[in-house]
C-alpha positions in Angstrom: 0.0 0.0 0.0 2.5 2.4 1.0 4.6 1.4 -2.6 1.5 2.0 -4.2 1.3 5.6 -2.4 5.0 6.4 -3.5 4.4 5.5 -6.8 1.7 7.8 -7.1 2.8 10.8 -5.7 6.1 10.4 -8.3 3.4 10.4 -11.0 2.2 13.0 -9.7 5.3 15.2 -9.3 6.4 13.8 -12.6 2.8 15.7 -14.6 3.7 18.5 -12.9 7.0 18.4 -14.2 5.7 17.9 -17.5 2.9 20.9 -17.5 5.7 23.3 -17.0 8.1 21.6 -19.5 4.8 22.0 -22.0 4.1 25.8 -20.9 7.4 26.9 -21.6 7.4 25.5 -24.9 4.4 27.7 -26.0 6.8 31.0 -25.4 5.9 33.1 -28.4 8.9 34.8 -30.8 9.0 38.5 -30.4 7.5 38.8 -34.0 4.2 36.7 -32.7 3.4 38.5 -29.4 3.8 41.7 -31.4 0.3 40.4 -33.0 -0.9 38.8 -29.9 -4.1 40.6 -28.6 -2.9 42.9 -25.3 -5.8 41.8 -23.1 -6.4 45.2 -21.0 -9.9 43.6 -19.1 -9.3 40.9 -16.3 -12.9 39.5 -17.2 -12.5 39.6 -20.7 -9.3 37.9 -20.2 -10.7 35.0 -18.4 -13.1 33.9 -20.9 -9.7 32.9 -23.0 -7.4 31.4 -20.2 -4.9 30.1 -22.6 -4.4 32.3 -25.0 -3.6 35.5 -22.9 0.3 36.2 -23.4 -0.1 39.6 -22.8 -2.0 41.4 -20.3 -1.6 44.8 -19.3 -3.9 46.2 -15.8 -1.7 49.6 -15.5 -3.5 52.4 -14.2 -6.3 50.7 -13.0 -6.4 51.3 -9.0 -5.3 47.8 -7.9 -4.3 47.6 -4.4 -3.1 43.8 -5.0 -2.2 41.3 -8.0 -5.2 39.9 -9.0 -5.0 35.9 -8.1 -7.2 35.7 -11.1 -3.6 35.8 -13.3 -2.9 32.6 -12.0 -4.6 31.2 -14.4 -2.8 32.8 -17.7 0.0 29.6 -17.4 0.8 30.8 -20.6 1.0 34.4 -20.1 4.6 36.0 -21.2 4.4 39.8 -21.1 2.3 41.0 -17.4 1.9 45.0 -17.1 0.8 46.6 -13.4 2.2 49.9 -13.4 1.0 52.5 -11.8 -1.2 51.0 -9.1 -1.2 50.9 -5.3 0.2 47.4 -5.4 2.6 47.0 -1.9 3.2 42.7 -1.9 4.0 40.4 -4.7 2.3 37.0 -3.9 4.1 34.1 -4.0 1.9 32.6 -7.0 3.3 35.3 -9.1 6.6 33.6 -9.3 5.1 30.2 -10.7 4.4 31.9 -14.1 7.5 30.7 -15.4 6.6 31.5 -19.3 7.4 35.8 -18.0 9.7 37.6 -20.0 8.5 41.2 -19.3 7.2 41.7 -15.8 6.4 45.2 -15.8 5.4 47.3 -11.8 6.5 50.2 -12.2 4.6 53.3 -9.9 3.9 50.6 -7.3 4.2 50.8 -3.5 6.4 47.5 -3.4 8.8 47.4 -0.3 10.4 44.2 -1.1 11.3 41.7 -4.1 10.9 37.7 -2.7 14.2 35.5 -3.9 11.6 33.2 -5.8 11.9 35.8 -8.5 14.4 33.7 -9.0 11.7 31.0 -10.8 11.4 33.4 -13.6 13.8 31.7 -15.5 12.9 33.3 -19.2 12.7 36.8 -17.8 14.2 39.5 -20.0 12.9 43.0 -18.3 12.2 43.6 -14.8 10.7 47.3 -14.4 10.1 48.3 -10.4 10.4 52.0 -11.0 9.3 54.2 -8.4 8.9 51.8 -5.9 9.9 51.4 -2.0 12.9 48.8 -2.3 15.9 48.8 0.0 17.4 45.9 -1.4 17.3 43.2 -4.1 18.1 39.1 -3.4 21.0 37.5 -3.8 18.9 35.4 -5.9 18.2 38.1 -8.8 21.7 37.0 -9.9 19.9 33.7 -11.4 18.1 35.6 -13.9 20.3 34.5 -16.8 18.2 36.2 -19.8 17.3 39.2 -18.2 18.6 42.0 -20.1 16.7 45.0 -18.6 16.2 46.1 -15.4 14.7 49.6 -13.7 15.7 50.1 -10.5 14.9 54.0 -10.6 13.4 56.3 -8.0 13.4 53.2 -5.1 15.6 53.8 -1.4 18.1 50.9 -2.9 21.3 51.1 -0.1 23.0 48.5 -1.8 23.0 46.3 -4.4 24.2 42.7 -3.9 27.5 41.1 -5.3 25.4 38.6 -7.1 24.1 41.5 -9.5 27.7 40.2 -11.3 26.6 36.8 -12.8 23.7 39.0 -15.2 25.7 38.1 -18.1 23.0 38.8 -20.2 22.2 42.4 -18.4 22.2 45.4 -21.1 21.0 48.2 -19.2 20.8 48.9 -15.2 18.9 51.8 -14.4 19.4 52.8 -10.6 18.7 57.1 -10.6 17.3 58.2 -7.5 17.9 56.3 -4.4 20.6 55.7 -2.1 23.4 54.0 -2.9 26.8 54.5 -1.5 29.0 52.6 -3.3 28.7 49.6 -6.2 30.0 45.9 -5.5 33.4 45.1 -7.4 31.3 42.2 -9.3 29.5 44.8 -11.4 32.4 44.9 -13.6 32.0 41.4 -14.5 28.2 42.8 -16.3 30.0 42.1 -19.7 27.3 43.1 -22.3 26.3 46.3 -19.6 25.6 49.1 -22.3 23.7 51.5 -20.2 24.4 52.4 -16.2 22.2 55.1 -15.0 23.1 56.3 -11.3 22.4 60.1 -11.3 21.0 61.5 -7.8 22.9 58.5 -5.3 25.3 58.9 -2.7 28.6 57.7 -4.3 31.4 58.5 -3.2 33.7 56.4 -5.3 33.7 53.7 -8.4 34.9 50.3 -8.1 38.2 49.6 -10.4 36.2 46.8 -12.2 34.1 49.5 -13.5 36.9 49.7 -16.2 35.6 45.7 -17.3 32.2 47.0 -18.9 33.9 47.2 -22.6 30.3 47.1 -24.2 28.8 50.0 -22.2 27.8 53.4 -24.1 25.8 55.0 -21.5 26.5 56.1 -18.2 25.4 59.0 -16.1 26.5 59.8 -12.8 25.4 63.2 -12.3 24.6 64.1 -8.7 27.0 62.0 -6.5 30.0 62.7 -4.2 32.9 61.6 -6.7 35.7 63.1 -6.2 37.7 61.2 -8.7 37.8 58.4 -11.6 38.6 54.8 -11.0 41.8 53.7 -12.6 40.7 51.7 -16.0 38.2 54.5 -16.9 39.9 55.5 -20.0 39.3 51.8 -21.0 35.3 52.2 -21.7 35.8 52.3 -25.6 32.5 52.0 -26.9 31.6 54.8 -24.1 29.4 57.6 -26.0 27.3 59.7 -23.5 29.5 60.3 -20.1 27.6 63.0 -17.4 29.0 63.6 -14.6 27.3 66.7 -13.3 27.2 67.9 -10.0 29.9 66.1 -8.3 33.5 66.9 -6.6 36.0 66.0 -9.6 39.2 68.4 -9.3 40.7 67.3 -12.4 39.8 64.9 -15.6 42.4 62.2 -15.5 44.5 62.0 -18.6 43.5 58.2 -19.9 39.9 60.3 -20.6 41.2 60.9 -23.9 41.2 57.5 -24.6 37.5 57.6 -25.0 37.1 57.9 -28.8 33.6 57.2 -29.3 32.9 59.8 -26.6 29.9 62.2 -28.1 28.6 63.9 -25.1 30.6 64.7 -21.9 28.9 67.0 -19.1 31.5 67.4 -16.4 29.3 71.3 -15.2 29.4 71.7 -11.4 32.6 70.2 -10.4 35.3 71.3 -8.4 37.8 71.5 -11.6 40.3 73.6 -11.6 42.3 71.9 -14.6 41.9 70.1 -17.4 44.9 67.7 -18.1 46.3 68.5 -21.8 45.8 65.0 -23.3 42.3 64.2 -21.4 39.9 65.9 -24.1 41.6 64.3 -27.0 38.4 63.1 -28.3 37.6 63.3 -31.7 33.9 61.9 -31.9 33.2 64.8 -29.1 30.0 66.7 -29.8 28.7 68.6 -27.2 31.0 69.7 -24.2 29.7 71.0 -20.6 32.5 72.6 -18.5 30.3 74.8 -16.5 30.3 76.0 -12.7 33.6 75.0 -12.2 37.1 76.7 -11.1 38.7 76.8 -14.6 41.1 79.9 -15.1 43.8 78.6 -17.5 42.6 75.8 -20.7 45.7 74.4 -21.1 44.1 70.9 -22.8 45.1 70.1 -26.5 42.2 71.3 -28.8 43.6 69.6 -31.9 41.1 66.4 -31.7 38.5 68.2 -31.0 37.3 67.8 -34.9 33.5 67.5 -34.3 32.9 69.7 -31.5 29.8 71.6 -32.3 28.0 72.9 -28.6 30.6 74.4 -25.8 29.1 75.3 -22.6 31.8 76.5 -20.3 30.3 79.9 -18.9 30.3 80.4 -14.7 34.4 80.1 -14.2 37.5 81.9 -14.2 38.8 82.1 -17.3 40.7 85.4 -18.7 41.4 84.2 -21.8 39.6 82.1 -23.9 41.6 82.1 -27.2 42.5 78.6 -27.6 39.1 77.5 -27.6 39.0 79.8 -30.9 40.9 76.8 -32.4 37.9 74.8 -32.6 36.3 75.7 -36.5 33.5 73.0 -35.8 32.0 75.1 -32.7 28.2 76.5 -33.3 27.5 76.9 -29.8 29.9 78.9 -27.5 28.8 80.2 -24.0 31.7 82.0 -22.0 29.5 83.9 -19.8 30.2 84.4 -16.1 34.0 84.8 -16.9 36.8 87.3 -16.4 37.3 87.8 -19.9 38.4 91.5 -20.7 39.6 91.3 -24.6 38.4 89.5 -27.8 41.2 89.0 -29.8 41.1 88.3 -33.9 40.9 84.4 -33.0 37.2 84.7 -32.6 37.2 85.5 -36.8 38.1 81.2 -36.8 34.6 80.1 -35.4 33.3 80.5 -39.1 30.3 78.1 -37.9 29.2 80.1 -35.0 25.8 80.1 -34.5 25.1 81.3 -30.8 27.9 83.1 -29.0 27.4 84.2 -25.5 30.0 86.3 -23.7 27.5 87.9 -21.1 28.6 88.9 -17.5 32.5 89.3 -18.1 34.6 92.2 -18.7 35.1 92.8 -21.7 36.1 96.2 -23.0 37.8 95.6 -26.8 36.4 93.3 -29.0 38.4 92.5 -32.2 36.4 93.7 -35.8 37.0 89.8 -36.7 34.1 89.5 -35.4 32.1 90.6 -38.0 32.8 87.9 -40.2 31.0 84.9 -38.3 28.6 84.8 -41.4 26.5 82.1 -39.5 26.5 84.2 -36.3 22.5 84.2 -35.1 22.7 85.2 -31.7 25.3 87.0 -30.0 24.9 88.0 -26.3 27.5 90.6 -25.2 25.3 92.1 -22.3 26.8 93.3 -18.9 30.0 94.2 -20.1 32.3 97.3 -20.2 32.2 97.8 -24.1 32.0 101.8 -25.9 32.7 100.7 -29.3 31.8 98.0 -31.9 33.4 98.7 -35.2 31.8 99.0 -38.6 32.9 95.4 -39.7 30.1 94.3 -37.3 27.6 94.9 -40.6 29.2 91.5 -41.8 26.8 89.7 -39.4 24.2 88.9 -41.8 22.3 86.4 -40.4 22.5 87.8 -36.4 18.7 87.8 -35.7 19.1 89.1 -31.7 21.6 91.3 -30.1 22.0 91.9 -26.4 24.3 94.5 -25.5 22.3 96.0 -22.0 24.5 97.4 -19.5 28.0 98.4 -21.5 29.1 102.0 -21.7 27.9 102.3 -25.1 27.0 106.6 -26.1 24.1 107.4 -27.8 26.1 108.0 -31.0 27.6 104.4 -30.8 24.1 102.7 -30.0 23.1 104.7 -32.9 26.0 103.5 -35.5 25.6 99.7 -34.1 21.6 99.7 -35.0 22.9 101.2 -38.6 25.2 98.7 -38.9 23.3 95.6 -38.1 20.5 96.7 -40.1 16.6 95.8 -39.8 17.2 91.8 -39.4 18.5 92.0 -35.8 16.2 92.8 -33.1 19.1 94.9 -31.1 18.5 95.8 -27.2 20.9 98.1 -25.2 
């Protein structure tokens, strides 16, 4: 009898076995859940049980998963977002078919380590949630390649985060970590790290591992300076590093040729080393709210360069940066500039220039031939004279010159000389 018992609970365990080996066969291609039907009404869902693959309850007022979804074995894409949703039940975790399991704009204070059953999951979105912490089991997720982790009270995240192998993008902006695990470097296909508004106070040396990453912002932290390896992130395109308590750019920075977009504004830098901005590929450059007085950096590779935003330092004289032809956008406002020398007649593709709040008294009649020149702000300055060649400025739709020391007579010659197309104000 007992035998008999035995033999039929293994029978049992074994059709069990077999209903999740058949479920996870029935995992649709991308290509066919695009046409799948996205049920949006639990009741209308329930009438066909097996064909739901996609169901999406956001915005609807939930205060808990419905158990009802329990029955969608089959289900691979579940959206809750934006409900009032504070515990995950354990059932959840037994719909082993998930790829997408979407609760963002939840109240959910913890993640269980069953998550962990999710073996085909591919994007994890807990957005603007209540978590401290994350398992040490989210480390089995081996096809997960997504994961949102923004605007949550994270402290920590665990070493296991490094067996993701699979992990493309880590979103983590707004909460409150302190520092990253050494294993993060071992994220080998990472492409996109998001960190802004943390509490870091350094990077781990691994950080330099992450060869495939192009995106990674870590605006509003406490770094003071770059890891060792940095220079090594070679597919690295989009760097920002805003509001934190850098000094100086290390050197291997120039390393970075892919780099397109580098905000380093409202540092602590008070130099640039000459080799660190030796990136051809560079597009769009933010050095404001910083110390800078002298730019002693290289400006030869800076080929592509097209938006400069280095206004709110100390800089005197800002003639090397004139040795950038590519420039459209220059703003040098908030500086201790006093003279404009013939340089500026280089920046043929000038289309904004902003020397605003400085103190500038001579500006060189080069000026007049930035043909592309649009806007040009020379308010707040100690300027009496702008010459004739001015009337070169073709295209200059708006003016600013309040607050110089221009006469009557000169405000007079400046409106002749820029003609009816610019909107001049004094």
């Amino acid at each position: 009898m007992i035998y008999k018992i035995k033999i039929l609970a293994l029978l049992l365990i074994l059709l069990k076995s077999s209903d999740v080996l058949i479920a996870q066969k029935k995992l649709k291609s991308p290509e066919q859940l695009a046409k799948s039907k996205v049920y949006t009404s639990l009741d209308e869902a329930k009438l066909n049980k097996k064909r739901v693959y996609v169901l999406n309850l956001d915005n609807q007022k939930l205060n808990s998963v419905p158990e009802d979804i329990t029955k969608f074995r089959n289900i691979q894409e579940l959206y809750l977002r934006n409900n009032n949703i504070a515990f995950l039940p354990d059932w959840l975790f037994e719909l082993t078919n998930l790829q997408k399991l979407m609760l963002g704009e939840n109240s959910i204070q913890a993640l269980q380590s069953r998550i962990a059953d999710l073996n085909h999951l591919e994007e994890l979105d807990l957005f603007d949630n209540k978590l401290v912490s994350l398992p040490p089991e989210i480390g089995q997720l081996e096809e997960v390649v997504k994961i949102d982790l923004n605007w949550n009270k994270m402290e920590f995240l665990p070493k296991e985060t490094g067996n993701l192998k699979n992990l493309e993008a880590l979103w983590l902006e707004k909460n409150k970590l302190q520092s990253l695990p050494e294993e993060i470097g071992n994220c080998e296909k990472l492409s996109e790290l998001k960190l802004m508004d943390n509490a870091l106070g350094s990077l781990p040396s691994s950080l330099g591992r992450l060869k495939q990453i192009s995106t990674l912002t870590l605006s509003g932290n406490k770094i003071k300076l770059l890891p060792a390896g940095f220079g090594e992130l070679l597919m690295l395109e989009v760097l920002n590093l805003r509001n934190n308590l850098l000094t100086e750019l290390p050197a291997d920075l120039g390393n970075l040729k892919k780099l397109r977009v580098l905000d380093v504004s409202n540092n602590k830098l008070n130099k640039i080393g000459p080799t660190a901005l030796n990136l051809p590929a560079l597009e769009e450059l933010d050095l404001s709210s910083n110390t800078l007085s002298a730019l002693k950096f290289s400006t030869n590779e800076l080929k592509n360069l097209k938006k400069l935003e280095a206004e709110n330092n100390r800089i005197m004289t800002p003639d090397p940066l004139f040795d950038i032809p590519s420039l459209e956008v220059l703003n040098l406002s908030r500086n201790r500039i006093e003279r404009i020398e013939t340089g500026i007649g280089k920046l043929k593709n000038l289309k904004s220039l902003d020397l605003s709040y400085n103190k500038i008294y001579s500006i060189s009649k080069s000026i007049g031939t930035l043909s592309n020149l649009e806007s040009l702000d020379l308010s707040n300055n100690n300027i009496r004279l702008l010459q004739k060649e001015i009337s070169g400025l073709k295209k200059l739709k708006e003016c600013h010159l309040e607050k110089n020391s221009f006469s009557d007579y000169q405000k007079k010659n400046v409106r002749h000389y820029l003609g009816k197309n610019a909107k001049v104000v004094f």
